[in-house]
FIDREN-458334 format. One record per residue (C-alpha): y, z negated, x negated. Coordinates in nm, 2 decimals, padded with zeros to 4 digits. Each point is the difference from the previous one (the first is absolute). Example, Ala and Ser with C-alpha at 12.3 -4.5 7.8 and 13.67 -1.06 7.14 Angstrom:
2
<atom yy="-00.45" zz="-00.78" xx="-01.23"/>
<atom yy="00.34" zz="00.07" xx="-00.14"/>
END
This chain:
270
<atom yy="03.25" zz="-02.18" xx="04.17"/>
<atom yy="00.27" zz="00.19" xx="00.14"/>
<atom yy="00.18" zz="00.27" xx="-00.26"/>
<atom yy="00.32" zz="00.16" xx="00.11"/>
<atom yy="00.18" zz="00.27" xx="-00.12"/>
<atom yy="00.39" zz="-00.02" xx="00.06"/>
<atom yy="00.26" zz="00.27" xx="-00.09"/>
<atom yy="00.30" zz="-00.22" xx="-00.14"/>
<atom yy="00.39" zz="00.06" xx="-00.01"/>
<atom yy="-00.05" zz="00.26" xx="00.26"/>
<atom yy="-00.02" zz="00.00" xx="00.41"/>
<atom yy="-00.23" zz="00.27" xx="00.04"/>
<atom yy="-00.35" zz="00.05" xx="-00.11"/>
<atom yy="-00.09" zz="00.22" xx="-00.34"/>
<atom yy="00.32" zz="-00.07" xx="-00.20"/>
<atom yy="00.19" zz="-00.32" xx="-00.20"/>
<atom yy="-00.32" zz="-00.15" xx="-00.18"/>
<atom yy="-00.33" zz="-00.11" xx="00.07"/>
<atom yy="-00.13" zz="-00.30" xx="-00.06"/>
<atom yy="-00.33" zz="-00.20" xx="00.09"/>
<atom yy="00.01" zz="-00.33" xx="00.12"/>
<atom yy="-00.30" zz="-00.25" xx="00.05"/>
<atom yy="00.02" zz="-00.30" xx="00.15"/>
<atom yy="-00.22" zz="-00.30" xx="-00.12"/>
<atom yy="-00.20" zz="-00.26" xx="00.18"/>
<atom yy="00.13" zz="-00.28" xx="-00.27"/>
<atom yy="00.00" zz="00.07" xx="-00.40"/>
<atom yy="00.02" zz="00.29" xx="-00.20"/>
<atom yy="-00.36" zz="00.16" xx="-00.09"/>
<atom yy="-00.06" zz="00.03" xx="-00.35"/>
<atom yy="00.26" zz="00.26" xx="-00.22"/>
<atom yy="-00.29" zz="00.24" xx="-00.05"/>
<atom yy="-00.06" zz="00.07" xx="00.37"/>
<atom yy="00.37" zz="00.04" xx="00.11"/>
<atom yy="00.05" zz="00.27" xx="-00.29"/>
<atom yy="-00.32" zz="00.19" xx="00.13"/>
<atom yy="00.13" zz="00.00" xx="00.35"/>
<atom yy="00.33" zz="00.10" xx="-00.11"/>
<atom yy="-00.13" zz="00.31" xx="-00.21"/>
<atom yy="-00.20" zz="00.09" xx="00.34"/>
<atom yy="00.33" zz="-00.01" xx="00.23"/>
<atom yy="00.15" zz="00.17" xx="-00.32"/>
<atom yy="00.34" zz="-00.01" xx="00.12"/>
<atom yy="00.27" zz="-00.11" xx="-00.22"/>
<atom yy="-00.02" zz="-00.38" xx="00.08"/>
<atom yy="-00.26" zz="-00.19" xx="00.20"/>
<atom yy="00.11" zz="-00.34" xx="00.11"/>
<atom yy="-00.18" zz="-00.31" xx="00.05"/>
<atom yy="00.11" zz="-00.30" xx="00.21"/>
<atom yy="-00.15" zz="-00.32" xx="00.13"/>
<atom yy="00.20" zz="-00.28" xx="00.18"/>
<atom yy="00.09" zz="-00.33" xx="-00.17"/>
<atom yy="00.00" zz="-00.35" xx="00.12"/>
<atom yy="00.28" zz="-00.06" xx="00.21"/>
<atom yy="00.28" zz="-00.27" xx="-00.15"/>
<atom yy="00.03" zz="00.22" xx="-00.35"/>
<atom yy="00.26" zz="00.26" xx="-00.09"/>
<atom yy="-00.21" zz="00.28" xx="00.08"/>
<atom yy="-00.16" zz="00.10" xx="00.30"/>
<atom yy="-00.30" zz="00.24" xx="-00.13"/>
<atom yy="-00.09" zz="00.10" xx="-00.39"/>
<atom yy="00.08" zz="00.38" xx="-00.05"/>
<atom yy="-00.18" zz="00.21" xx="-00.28"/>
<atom yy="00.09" zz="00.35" xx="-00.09"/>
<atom yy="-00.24" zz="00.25" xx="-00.18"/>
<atom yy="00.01" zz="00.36" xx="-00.09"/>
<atom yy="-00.31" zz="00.23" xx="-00.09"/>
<atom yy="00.07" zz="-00.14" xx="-00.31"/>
<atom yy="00.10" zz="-00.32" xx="-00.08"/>
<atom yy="00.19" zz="-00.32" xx="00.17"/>
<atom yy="00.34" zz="00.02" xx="00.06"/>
<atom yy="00.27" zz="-00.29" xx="-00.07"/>
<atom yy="00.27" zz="00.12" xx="00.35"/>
<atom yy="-00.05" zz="00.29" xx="00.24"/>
<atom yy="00.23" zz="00.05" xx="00.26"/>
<atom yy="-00.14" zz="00.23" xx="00.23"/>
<atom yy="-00.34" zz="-00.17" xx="00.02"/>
<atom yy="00.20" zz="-00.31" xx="00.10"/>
<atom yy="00.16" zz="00.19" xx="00.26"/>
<atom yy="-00.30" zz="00.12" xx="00.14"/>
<atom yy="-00.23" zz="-00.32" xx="-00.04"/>
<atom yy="00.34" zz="-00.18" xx="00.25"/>
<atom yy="00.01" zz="00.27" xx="00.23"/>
<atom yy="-00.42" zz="-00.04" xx="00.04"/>
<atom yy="00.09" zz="-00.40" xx="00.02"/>
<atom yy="00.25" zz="00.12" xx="00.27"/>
<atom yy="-00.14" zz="00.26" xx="00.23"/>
<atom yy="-00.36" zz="-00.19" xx="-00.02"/>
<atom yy="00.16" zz="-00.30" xx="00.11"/>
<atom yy="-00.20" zz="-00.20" xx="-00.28"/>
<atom yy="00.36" zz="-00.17" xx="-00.12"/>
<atom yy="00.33" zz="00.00" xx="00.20"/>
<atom yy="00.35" zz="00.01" xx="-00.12"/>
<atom yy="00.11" zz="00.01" xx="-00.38"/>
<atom yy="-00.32" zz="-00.03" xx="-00.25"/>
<atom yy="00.03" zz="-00.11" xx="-00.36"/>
<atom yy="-00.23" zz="00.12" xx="-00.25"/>
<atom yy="-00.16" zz="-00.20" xx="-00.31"/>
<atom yy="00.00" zz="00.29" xx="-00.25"/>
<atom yy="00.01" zz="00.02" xx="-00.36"/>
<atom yy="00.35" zz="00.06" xx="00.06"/>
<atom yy="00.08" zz="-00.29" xx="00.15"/>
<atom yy="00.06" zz="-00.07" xx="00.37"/>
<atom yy="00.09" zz="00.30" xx="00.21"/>
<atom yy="00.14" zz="-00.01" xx="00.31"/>
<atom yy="-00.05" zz="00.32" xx="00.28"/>
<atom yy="00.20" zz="-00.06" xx="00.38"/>
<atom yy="-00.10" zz="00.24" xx="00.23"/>
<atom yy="00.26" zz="00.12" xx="00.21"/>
<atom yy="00.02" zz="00.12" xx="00.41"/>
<atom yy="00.08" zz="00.28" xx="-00.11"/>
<atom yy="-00.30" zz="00.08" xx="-00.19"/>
<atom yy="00.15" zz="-00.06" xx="-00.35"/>
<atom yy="-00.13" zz="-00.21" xx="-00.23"/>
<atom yy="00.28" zz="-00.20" xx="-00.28"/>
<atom yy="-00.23" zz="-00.08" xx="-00.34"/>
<atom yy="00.17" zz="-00.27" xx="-00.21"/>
<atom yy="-00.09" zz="00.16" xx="-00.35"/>
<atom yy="00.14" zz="-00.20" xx="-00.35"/>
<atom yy="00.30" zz="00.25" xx="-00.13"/>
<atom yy="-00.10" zz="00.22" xx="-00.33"/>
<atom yy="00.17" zz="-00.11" xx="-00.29"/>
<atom yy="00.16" zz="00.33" xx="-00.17"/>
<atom yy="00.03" zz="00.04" xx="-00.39"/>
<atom yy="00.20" zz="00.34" xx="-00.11"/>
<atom yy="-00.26" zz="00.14" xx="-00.29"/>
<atom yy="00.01" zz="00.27" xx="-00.25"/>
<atom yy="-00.20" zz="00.30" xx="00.20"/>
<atom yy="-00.36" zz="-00.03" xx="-00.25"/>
<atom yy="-00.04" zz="00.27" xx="-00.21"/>
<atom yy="-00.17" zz="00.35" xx="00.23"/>
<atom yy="00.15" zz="-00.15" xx="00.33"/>
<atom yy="00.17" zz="00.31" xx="00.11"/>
<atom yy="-00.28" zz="00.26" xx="-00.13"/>
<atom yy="-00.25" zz="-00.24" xx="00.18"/>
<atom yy="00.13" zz="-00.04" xx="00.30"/>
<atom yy="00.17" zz="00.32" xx="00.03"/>
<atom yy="00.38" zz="-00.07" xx="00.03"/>
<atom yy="00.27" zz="-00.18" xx="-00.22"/>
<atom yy="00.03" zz="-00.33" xx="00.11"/>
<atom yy="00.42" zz="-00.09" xx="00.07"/>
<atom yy="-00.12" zz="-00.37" xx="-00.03"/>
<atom yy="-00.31" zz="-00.23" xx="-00.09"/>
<atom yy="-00.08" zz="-00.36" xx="00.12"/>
<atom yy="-00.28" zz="-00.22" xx="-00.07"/>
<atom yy="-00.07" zz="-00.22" xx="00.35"/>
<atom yy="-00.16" zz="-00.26" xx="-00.14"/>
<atom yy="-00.37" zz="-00.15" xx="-00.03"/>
<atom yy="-00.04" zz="-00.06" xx="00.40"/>
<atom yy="-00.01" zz="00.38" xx="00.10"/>
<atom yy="00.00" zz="00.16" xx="-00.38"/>
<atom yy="00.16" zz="00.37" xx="00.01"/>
<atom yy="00.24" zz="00.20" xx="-00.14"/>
<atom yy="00.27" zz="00.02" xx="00.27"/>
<atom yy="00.14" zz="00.39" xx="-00.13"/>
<atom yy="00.32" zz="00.12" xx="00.15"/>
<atom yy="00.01" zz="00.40" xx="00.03"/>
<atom yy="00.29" zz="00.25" xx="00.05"/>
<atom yy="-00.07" zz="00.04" xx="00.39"/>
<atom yy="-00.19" zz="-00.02" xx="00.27"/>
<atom yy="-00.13" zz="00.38" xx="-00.08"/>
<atom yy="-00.13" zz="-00.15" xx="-00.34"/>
<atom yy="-00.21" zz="-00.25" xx="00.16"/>
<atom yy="-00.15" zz="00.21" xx="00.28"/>
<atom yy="-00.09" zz="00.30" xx="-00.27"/>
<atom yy="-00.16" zz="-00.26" xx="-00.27"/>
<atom yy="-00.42" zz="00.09" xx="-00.13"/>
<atom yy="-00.02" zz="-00.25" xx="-00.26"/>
<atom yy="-00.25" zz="00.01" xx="-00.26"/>
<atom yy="-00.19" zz="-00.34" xx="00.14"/>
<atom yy="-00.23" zz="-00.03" xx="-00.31"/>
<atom yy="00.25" zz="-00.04" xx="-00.21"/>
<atom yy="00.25" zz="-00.22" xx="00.27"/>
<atom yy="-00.24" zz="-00.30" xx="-00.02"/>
<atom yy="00.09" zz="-00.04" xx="-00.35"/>
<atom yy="00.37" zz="-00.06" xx="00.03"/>
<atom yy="-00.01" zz="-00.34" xx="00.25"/>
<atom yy="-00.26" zz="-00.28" xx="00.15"/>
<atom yy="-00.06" zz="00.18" xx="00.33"/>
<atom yy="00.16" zz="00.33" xx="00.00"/>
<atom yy="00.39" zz="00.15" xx="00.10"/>
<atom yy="00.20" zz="00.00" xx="00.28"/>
<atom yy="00.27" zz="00.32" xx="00.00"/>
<atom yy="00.28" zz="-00.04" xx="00.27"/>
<atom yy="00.32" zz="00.18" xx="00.05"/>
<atom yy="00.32" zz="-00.02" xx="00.23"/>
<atom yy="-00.07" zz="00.17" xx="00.34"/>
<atom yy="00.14" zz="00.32" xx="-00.02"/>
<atom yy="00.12" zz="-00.01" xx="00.37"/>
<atom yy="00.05" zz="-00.38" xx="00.14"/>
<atom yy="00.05" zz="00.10" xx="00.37"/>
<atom yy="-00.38" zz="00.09" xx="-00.01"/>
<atom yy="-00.10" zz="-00.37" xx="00.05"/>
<atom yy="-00.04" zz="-00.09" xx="-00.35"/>
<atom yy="00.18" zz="-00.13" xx="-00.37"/>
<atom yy="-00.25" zz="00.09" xx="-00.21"/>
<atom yy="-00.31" zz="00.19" xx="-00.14"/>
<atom yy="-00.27" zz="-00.14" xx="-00.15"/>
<atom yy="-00.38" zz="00.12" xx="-00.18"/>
<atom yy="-00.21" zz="-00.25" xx="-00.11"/>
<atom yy="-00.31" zz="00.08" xx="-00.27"/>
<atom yy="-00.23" zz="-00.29" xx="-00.07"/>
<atom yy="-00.29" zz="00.18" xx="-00.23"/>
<atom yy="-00.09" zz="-00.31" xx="-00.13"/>
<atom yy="-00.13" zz="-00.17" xx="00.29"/>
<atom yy="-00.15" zz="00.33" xx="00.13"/>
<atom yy="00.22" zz="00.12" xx="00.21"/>
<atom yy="00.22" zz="00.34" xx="-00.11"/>
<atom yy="00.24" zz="-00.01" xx="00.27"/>
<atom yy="00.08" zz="-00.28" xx="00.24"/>
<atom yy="00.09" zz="00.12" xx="00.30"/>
<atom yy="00.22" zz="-00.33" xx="00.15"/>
<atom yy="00.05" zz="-00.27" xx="-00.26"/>
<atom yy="00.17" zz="-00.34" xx="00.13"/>
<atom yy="-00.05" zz="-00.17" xx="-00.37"/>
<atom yy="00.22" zz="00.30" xx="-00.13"/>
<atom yy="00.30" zz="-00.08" xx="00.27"/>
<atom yy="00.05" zz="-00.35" xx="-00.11"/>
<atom yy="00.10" zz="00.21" xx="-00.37"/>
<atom yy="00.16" zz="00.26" xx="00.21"/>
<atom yy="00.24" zz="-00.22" xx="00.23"/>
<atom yy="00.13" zz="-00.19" xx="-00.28"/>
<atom yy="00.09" zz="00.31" xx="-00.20"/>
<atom yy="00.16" zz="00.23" xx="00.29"/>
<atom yy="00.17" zz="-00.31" xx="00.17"/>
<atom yy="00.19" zz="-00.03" xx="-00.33"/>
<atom yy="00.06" zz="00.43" xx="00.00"/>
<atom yy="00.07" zz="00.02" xx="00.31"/>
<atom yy="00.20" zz="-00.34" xx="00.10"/>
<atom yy="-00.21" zz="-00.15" xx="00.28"/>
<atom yy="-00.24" zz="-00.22" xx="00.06"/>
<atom yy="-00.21" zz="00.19" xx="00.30"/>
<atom yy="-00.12" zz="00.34" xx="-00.09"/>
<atom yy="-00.28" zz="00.26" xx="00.12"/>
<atom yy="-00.27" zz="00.14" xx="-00.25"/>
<atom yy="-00.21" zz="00.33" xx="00.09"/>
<atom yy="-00.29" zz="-00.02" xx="-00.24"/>
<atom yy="-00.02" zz="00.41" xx="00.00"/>
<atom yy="-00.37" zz="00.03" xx="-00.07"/>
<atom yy="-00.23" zz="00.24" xx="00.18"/>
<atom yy="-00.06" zz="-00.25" xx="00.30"/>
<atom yy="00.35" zz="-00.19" xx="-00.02"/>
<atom yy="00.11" zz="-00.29" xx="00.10"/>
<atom yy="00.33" zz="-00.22" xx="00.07"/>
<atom yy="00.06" zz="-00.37" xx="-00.19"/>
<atom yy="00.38" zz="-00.13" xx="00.14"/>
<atom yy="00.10" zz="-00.29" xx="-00.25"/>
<atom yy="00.22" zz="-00.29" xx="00.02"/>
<atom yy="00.06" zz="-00.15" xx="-00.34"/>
<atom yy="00.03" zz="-00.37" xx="00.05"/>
<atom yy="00.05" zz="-00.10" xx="-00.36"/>
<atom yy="-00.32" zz="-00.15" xx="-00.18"/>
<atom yy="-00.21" zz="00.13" xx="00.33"/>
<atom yy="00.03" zz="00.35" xx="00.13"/>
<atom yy="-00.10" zz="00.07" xx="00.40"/>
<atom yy="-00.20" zz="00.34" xx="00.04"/>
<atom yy="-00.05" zz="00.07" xx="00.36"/>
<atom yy="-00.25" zz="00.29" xx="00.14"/>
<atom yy="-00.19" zz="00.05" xx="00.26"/>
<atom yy="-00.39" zz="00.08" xx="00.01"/>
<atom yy="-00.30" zz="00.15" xx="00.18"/>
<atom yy="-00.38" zz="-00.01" xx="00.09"/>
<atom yy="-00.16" zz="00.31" xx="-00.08"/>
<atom yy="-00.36" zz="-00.13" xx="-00.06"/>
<atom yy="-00.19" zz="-00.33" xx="00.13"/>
<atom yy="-00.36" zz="-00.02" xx="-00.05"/>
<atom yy="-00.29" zz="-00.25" xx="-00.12"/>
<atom yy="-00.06" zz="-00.05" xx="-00.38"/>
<atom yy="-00.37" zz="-00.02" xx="-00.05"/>
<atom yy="-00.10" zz="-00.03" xx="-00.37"/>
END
């Protein structure tokens, strides 16, 4: 079987986020065999796809799975499993997904972006929990829960400085929400190219630091559209590889679009 490695929300090689994506002849080997191969590509999602009978309301089943443990939405594994679909030519034009999230639609674009139709995040202002700020490092200016579909803390911080200077304690993070935090400021500088700053730390599903998390934008949009007035914005995800998520929050849906490359393609032999 063929296993690719694709860098996603990014347009050059070694930066955004890498996922692996394997495509499957028809049904989805047992759960015990696509959690060892994603602990062997030991990035921080695999995903798994095989097509669907045509007529549904999906056009190929899509799993996601960390070193750890299955995951209910991922957004950059989607991103990368469409632009594989894409540039393989194994499915043309707009692809929708059977997840455990529902049906997800990704359109690739001429222009080498790809739009993912993502369910928006409800947000639910909460009470920081108790060892927030030592724990993560910073006082938090505002806490939201976003809901059971992605399940993090969304914390506000002072500035974009904040973010970009945070070490949290990560033993002691995974205690305080379902999958883990996601810190995000107000650019300091807009004319840079972007709104605002995020960090994402997900101990609990073994990953300390994300490095591009589409899940986390469909919280994100919501909360700076209403900050910040509009309905498209930019996100740099500032960690050490980076990457760029523009948003477009569409009410209950949220559109993510990013772009995505292929660093590795080789055989899978066990």
């Amino acid at each position: 079987m063929r296993m690719r490695i694709v860098d996603a929300f990014t347009d050059r090689p070694f930066a955004g986020n890498p996922a692996g994506v394997l495509l499957l002849d028809d049904v989805f080997p047992d759960d015990d065999w696509l959690q060892k191969v994603a602990m062997e590509v030991n990035h921080a999602e695999t995903a798994f796809a095989h097509r669907l009978p045509g007529g549904g309301e999906a056009d190929w089943a899509l799993r996601w799975f960390t070193p750890l443990a299955e995951v209910a939405m991922c957004g950059h594994a989607t991103l990368a499993t469409a632009h594989v679909l894409s540039s393989t030519g194994a499915h043309e034009g707009p692809v929708r997904f059977a997840t455990r999230s529902g049906v997800l639609t990704a359109t690739p674009g001429t222009d080498g972006w790809i739009t993912l139709d993502f369910p928006t995040a409800p947000l639910t202002p909460v009470e920081p929990p108790a060892g927030l700020a030592r724990v993560l490092g910073a006082e938090p200016a505002a806490v939201y829960d976003t809901g059971p579909q992605v399940g993090d803390l969304l914390v506000e911080l002072a500035d974009e400085k904040t973010v970009l200077s945070l070490s949290p304690d990560l033993r002691s993070l995974g205690a305080l929400s379902t999958r883990g935090v996601i810190a995000t400021a107000r650019a300091a500088d807009p004319a840079l190219g972007y709104d605002f700053v995020s960090r994402c730390f997900f101990p609990n599903i073994g990953i300390d630091e994300d490095p591009v998390t589409g899940s986390a934008h469909t919280a994100l949009a919501p909360h700076w559209s209403a900050r910040l007035g509009r309905d498209t914005l930019t996100g740099l995800q500032a960690s050490r590889r980076t990457g760029v998520v523009r948003t477009e929050l569409r009410g209950a849906r949220t559109l993510l679009f990013g772009r995505a490359v292929t660093v590795i393609d080789g055989e899978l032999l066990a």
